[in-house]
MDAnalysis code that builds the backbone (N, CA, C; Angstrom):
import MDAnalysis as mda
import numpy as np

u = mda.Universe.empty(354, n_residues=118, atom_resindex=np.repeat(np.arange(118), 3), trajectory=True)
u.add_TopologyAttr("name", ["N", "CA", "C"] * 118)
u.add_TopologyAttr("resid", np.arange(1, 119))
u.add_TopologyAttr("resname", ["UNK", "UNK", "UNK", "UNK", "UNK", "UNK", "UNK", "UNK", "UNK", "UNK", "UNK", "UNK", "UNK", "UNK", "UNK", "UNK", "UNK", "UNK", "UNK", "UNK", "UNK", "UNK", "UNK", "UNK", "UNK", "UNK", "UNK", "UNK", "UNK", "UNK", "UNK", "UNK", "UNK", "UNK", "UNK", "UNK", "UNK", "UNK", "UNK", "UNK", "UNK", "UNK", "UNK", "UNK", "UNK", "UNK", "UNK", "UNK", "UNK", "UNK", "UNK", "UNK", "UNK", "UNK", "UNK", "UNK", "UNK", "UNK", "UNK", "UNK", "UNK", "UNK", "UNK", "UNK", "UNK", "UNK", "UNK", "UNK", "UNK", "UNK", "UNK", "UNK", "UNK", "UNK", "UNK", "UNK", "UNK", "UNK", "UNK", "UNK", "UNK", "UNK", "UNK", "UNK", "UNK", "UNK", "UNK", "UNK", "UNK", "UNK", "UNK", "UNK", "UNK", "UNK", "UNK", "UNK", "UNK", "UNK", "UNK", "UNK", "UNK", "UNK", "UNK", "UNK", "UNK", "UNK", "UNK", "UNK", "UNK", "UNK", "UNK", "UNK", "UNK", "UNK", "UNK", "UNK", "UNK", "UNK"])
u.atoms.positions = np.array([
    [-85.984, 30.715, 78.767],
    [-86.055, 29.975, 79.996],
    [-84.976, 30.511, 80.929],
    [-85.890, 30.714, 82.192],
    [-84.572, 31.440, 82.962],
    [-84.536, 30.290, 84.166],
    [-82.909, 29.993, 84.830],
    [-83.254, 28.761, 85.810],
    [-82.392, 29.620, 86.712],
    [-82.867, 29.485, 88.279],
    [-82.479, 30.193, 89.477],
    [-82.044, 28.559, 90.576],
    [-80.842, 28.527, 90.786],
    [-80.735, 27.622, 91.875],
    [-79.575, 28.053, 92.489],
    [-80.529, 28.014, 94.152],
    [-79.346, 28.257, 95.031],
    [-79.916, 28.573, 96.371],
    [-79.302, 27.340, 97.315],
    [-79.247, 26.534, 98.839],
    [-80.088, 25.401, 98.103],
    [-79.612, 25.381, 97.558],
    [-80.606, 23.579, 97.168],
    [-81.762, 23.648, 96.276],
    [-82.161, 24.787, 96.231],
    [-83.661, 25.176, 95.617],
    [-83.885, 25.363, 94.086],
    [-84.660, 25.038, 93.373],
    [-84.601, 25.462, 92.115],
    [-85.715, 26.502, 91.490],
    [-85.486, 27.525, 90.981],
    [-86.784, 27.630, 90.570],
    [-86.659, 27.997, 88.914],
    [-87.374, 27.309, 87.939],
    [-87.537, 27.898, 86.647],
    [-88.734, 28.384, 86.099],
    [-88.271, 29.661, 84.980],
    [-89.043, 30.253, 84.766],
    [-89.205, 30.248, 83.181],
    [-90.458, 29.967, 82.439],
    [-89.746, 30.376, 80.879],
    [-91.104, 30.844, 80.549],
    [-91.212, 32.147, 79.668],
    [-91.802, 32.639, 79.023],
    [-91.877, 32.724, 77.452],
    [-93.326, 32.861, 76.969],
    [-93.082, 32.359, 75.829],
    [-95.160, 33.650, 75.387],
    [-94.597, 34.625, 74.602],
    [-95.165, 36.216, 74.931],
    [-95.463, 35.804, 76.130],
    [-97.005, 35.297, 75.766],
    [-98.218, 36.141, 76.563],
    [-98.085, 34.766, 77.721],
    [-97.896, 33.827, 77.640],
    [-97.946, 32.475, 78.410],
    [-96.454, 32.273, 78.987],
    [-96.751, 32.321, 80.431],
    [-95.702, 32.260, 80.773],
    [-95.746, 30.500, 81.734],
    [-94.680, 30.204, 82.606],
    [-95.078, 29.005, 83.209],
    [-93.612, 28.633, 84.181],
    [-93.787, 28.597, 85.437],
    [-92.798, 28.771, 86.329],
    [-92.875, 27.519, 87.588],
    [-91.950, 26.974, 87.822],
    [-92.141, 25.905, 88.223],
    [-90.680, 25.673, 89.041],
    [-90.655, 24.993, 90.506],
    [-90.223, 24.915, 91.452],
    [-89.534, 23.694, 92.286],
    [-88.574, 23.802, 92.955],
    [-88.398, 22.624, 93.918],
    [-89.151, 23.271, 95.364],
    [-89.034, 23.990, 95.670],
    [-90.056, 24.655, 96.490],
    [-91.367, 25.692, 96.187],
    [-92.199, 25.091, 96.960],
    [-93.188, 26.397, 96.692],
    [-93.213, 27.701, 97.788],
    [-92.215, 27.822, 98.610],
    [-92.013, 29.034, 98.899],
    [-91.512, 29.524, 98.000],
    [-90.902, 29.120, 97.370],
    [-89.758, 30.212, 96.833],
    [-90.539, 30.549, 95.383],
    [-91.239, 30.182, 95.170],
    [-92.421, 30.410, 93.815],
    [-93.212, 31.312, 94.119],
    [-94.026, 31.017, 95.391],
    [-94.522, 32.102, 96.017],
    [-93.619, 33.629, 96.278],
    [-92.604, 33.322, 96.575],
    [-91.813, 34.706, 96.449],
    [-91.425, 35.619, 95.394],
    [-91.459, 34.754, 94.144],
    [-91.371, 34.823, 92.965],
    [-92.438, 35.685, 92.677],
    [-93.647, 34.932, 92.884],
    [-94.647, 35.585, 92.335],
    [-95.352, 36.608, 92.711],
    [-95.083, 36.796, 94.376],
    [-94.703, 38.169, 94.920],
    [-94.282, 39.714, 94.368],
    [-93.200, 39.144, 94.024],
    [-92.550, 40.096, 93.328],
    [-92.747, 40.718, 92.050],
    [-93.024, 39.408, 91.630],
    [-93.665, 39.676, 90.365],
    [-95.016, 40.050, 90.077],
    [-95.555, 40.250, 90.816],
    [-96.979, 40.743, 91.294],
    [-96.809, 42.361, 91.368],
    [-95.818, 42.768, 92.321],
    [-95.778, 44.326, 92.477],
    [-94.951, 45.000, 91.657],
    [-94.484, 44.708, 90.410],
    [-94.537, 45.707, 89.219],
    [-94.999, 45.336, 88.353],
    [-96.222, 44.303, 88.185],
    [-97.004, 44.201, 87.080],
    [-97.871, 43.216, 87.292],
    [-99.396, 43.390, 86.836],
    [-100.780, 42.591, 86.892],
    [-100.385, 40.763, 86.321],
    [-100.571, 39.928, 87.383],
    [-100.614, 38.946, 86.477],
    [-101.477, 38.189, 87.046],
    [-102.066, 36.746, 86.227],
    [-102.959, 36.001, 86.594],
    [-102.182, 34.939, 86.975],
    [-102.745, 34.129, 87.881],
    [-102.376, 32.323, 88.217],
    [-102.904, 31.795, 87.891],
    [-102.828, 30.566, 88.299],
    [-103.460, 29.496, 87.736],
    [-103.205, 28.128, 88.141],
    [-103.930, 26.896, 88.012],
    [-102.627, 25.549, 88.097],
    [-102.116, 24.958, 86.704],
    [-101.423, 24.672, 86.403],
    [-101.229, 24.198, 85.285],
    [-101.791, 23.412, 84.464],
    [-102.576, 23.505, 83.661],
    [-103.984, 22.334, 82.986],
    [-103.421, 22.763, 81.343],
    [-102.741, 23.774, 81.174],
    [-102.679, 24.272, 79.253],
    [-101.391, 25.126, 78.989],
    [-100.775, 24.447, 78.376],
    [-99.642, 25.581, 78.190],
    [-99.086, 25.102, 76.400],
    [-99.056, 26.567, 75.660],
    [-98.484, 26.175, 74.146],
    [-99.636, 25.111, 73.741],
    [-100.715, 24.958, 73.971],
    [-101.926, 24.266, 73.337],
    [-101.579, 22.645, 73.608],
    [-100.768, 22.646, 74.397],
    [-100.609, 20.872, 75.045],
    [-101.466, 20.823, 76.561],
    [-102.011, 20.097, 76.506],
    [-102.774, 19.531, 77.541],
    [-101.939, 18.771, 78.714],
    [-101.841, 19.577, 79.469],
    [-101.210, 18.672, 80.721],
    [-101.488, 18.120, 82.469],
    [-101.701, 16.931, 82.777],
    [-102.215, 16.778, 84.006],
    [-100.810, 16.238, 84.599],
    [-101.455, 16.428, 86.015],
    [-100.617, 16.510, 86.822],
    [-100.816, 15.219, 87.269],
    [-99.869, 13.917, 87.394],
    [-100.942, 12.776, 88.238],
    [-99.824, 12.387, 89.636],
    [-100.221, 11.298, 90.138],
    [-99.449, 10.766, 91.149],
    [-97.860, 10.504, 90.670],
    [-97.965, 9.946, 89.227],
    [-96.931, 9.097, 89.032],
    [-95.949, 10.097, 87.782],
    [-96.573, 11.059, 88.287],
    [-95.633, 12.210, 87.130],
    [-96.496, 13.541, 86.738],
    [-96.158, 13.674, 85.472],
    [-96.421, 14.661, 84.649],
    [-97.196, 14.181, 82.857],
    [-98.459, 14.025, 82.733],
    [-98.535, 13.556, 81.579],
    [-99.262, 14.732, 80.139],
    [-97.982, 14.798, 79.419],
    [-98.627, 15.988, 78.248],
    [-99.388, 15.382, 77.148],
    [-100.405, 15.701, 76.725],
    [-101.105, 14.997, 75.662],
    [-101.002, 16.694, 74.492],
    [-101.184, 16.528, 73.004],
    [-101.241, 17.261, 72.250],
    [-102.664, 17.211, 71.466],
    [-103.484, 16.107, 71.988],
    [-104.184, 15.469, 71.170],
    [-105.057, 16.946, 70.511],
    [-105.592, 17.633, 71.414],
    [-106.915, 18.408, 71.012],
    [-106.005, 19.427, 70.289],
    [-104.405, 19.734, 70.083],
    [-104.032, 20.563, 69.286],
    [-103.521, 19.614, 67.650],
    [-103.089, 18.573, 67.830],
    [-103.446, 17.342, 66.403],
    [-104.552, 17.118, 65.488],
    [-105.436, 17.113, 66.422],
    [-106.907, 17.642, 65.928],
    [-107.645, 18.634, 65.298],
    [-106.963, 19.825, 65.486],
    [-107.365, 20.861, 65.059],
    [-106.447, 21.302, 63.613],
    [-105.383, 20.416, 63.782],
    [-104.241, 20.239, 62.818],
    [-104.872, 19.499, 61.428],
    [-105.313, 18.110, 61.953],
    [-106.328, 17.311, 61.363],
    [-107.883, 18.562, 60.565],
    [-108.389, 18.813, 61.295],
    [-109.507, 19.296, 60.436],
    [-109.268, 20.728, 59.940],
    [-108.052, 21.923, 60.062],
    [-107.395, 22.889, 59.460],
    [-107.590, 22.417, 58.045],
    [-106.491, 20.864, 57.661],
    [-106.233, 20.592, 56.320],
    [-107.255, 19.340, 55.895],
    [-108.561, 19.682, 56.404],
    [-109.267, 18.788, 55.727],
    [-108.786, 17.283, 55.924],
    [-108.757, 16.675, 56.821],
    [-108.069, 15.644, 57.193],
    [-108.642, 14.759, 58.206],
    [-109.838, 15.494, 59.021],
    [-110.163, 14.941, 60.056],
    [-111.363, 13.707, 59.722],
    [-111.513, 13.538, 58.610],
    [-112.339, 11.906, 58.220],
    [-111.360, 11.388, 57.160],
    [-109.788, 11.614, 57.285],
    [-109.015, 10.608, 56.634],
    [-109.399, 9.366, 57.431],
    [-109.020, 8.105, 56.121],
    [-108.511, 6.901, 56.409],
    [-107.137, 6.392, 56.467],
    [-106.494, 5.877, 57.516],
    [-105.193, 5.653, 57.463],
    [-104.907, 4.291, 56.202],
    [-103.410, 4.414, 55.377],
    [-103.424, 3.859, 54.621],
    [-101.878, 3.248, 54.922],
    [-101.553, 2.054, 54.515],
    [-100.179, 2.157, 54.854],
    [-98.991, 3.170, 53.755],
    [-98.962, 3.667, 52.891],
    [-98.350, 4.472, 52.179],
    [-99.054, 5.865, 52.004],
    [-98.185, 6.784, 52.151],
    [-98.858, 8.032, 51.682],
    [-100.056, 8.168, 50.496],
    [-99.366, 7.642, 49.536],
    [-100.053, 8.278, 48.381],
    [-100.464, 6.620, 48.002],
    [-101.184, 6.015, 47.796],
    [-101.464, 4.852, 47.824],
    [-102.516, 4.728, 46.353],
    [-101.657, 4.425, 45.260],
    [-101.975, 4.335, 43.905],
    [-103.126, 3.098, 43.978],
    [-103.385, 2.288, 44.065],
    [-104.401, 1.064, 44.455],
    [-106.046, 1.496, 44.546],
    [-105.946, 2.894, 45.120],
    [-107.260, 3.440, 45.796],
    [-107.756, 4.320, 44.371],
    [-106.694, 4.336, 43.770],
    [-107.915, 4.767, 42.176],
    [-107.834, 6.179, 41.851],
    [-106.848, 7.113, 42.779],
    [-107.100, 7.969, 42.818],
    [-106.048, 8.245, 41.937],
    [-105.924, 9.925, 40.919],
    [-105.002, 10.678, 40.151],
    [-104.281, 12.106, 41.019],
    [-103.098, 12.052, 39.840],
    [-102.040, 13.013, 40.467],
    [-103.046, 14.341, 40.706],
    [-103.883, 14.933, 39.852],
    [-104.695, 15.837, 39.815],
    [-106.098, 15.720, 41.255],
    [-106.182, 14.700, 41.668],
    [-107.344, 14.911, 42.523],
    [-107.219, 15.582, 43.902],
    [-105.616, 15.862, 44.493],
    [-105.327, 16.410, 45.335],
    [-105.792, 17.996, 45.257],
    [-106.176, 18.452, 43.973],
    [-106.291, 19.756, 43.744],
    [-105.626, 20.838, 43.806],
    [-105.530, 22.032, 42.969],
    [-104.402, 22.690, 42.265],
    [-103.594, 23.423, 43.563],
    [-104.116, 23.392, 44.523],
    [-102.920, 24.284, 46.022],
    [-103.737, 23.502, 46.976],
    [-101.959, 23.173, 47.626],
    [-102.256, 21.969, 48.818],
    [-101.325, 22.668, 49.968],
    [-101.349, 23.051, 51.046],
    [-100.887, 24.038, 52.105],
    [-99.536, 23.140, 52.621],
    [-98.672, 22.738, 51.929],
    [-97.533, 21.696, 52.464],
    [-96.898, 22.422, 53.227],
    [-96.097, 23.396, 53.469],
    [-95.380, 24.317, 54.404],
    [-96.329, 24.603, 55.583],
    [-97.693, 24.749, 55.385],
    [-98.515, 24.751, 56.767],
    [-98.434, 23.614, 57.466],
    [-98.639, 22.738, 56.671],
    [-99.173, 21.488, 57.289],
    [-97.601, 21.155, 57.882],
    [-96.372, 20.798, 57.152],
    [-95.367, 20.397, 57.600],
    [-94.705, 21.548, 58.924],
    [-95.373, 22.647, 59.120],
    [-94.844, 23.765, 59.995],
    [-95.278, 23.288, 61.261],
    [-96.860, 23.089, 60.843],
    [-97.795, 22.440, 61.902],
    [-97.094, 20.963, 62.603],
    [-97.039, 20.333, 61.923],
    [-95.840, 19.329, 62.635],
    [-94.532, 18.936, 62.972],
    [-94.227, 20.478, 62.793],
    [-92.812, 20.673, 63.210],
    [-93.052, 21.214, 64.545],
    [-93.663, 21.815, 64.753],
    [-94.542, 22.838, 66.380],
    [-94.934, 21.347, 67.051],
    [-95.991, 20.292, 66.550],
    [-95.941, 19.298, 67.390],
    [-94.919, 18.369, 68.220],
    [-93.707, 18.294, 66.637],
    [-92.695, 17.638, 67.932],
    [-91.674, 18.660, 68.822],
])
């Protein structure tokens, strides 16, 4: 993340590879930005609707990020997306054995995966 301020103005920039996302107290000065950044190398615009697989709108009263459709995909990766919520993880009551989880369970994915969410 790179942050530029100065006469009052802010502009930040942070890249992340291929997705980049730059954002302003003015939009001249974004526009100048992107100027520049235009004439030594091809880039696309856009408005901001997706960035890092979070969903974000723009509304009156702010900025609102949802993750949902990347939770989801988190959800049916590990076979998860017709769980029932239970109040305990492992919830002995429901009948089930230590063995029914089956012999490799992706815990470092799954816990990686929700380490990237928060």
């Amino acid at each position: 993340m790179f942050v530029c301020q100065r006469n009052g103005k802010k502009l930040i920039v942070t890249i992340c590879v291929d997705d980049d996302l730059i954002a302003g107290s003015d939009g001249s000065e974004i526009d100048v930005f992107l100027h520049q950044l235009n004439r030594n190398s091809k880039i696309m615009t856009a408005t901001l609707s997706k960035f890092l697989g979070r969903q974000i709108e723009q509304r009156h009263d702010g900025i609102f990020v949802c993750q949902r459709v990347y939770m989801e995909n988190v959800l049916e990766r590990f076979k998860m997306h017709e769980a029932n919520p239970v109040a305990t993880p492992c919830d002995r009551s429901s009948g089930g054995s230590e063995d029914s989880v089956g012999s490799y369970v992706p815990y470092r994915e799954a816990v990686g995966c929700l380490m990237y969410c928060t």
